[in-house]
C-alpha positions in Angstrom: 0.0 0.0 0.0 1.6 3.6 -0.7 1.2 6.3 1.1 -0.9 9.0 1.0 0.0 12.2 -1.2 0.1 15.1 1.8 -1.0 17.7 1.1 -1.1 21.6 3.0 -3.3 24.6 3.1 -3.5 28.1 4.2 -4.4 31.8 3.1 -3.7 32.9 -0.3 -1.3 36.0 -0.5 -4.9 38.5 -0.5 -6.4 36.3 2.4 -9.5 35.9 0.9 -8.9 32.6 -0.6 -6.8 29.1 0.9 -4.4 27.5 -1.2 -4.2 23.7 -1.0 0.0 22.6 -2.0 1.2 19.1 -2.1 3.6 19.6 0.3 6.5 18.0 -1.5 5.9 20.6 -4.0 5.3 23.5 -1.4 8.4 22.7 0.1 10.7 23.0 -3.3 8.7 26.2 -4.3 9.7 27.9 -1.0 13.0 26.7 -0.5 13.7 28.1 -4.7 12.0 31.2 -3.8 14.3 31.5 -0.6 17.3 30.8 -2.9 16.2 33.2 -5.3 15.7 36.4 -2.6 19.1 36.1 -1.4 21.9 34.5 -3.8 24.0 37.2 -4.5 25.9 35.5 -7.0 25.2 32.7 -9.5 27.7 30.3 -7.7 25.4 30.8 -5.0 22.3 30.3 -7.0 24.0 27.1 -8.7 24.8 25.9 -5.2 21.4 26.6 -3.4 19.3 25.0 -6.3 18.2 21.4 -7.1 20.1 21.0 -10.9 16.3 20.9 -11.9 15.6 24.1 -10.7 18.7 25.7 -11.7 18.8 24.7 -15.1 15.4 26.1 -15.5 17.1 29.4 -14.4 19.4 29.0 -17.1 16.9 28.4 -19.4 15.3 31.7 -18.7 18.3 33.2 -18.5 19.0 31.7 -22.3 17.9 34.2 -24.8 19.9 37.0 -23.0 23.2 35.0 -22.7 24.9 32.2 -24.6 26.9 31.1 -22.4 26.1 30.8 -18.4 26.9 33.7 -16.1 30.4 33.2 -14.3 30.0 32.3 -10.9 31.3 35.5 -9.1 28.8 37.2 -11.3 25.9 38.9 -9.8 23.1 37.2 -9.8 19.3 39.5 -9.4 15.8 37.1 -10.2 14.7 40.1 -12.4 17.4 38.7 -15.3 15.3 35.4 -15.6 12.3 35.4 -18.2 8.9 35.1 -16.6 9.8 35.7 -13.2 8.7 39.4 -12.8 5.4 38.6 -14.0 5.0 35.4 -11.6 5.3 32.7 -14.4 8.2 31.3 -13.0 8.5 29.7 -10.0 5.1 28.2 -10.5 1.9 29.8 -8.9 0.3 27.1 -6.3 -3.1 28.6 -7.1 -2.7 28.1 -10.7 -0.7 24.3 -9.9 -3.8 23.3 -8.1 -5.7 22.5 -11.2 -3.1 20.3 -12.6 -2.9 17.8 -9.5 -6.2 18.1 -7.8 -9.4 16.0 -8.7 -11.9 17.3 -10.2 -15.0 16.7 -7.8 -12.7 18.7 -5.4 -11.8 21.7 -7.8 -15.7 21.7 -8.0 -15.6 23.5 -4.8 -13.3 26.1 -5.8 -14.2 28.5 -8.3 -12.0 29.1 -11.6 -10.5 32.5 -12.5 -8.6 34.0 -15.3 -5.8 36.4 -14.7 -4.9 39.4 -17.0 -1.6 38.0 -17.5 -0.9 34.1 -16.3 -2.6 30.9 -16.7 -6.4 30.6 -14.6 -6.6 30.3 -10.6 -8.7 28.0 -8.7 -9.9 30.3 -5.7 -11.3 28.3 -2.8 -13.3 30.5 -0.3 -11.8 29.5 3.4 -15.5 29.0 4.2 -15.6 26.1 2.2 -12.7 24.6 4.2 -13.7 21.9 5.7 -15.6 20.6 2.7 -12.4 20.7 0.2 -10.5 19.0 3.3 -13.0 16.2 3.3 -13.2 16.0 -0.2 -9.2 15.3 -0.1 -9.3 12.9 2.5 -12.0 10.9 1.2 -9.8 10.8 -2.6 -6.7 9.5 -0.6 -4.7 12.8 0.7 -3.7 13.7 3.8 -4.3 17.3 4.7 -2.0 19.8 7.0 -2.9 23.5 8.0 0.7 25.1 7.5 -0.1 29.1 6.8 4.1 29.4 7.4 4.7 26.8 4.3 2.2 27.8 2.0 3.4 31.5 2.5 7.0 30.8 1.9 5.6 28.7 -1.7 3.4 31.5 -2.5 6.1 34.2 -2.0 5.0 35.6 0.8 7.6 35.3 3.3 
């Protein structure tokens, strides 16, 4: 028998919505995001990163440069494509709909953005339902505001 996917939840960066994160995922996104705040240089970036996540940096990096920066180089997120408009790391509001069933994003409500791919906005009344409705297709579910702050950005 395998284990239950785990997943955590807590307030969306306006508060007026929760965010539910597998908490593998959750953990990468906020440990990248951490990375990205404070490596000064791209040794430092290189170093802090999965190779996943840092080559994904160079691929955004990749149209500016054809060759990768040096590492005593400065490093600044702003250089990478799509990270100043919030395309890159991913978006846990926008992720949801790619791992979550479908009879629970029927509790949430879809949304466009001007810019990025759609949302699925769950209102925190609906809380407990969305919980149940995890539990019941196999997750375990984890309030963690402190988590799902640091994956959203918000720390």
């Amino acid at each position: 028998m395998t284990s239950p996917q785990h997943v955590v939840h807590g307030p969306s960066i306006d508060g007026g919505s929760t965010v539910f994160i597998e908490r593998e995922f959750a953990e990468d996104l906020a440990h990248t995001r951490r990375v990205l705040a404070t490596a000064p240089t791209w040794e430092e970036l290189r170093t802090g990163l999965s190779a996943e996540r840092f080559a994904q940096c160079l691929e955004r990096l990749q149209p500016f440069a054809s060759t990768p920066p040096a590492d005593d180089a400065p490093f600044a997120p702003g250089d990478l494509l799509e990270y100043g408009d919030g395309d890159w790391p991913e978006w846990p509001a926008t992720e949801q709909l790619s791992w979550m069933p479908a009879e629970v994003q029927a509790f949430g409500r879809r949304e466009p953005t001007v810019l990025n791919d759609d949302i699925l906005d769950f209102d925190p009344a609906d809380d407990d339902a969305v919980i149940a409705a995890l539990q019941r297709a196999g997750y375990e579910v984890t309030r963690d505001d402190a988590l799902v702050a640091a994956a959203c950005g918000m720390d």
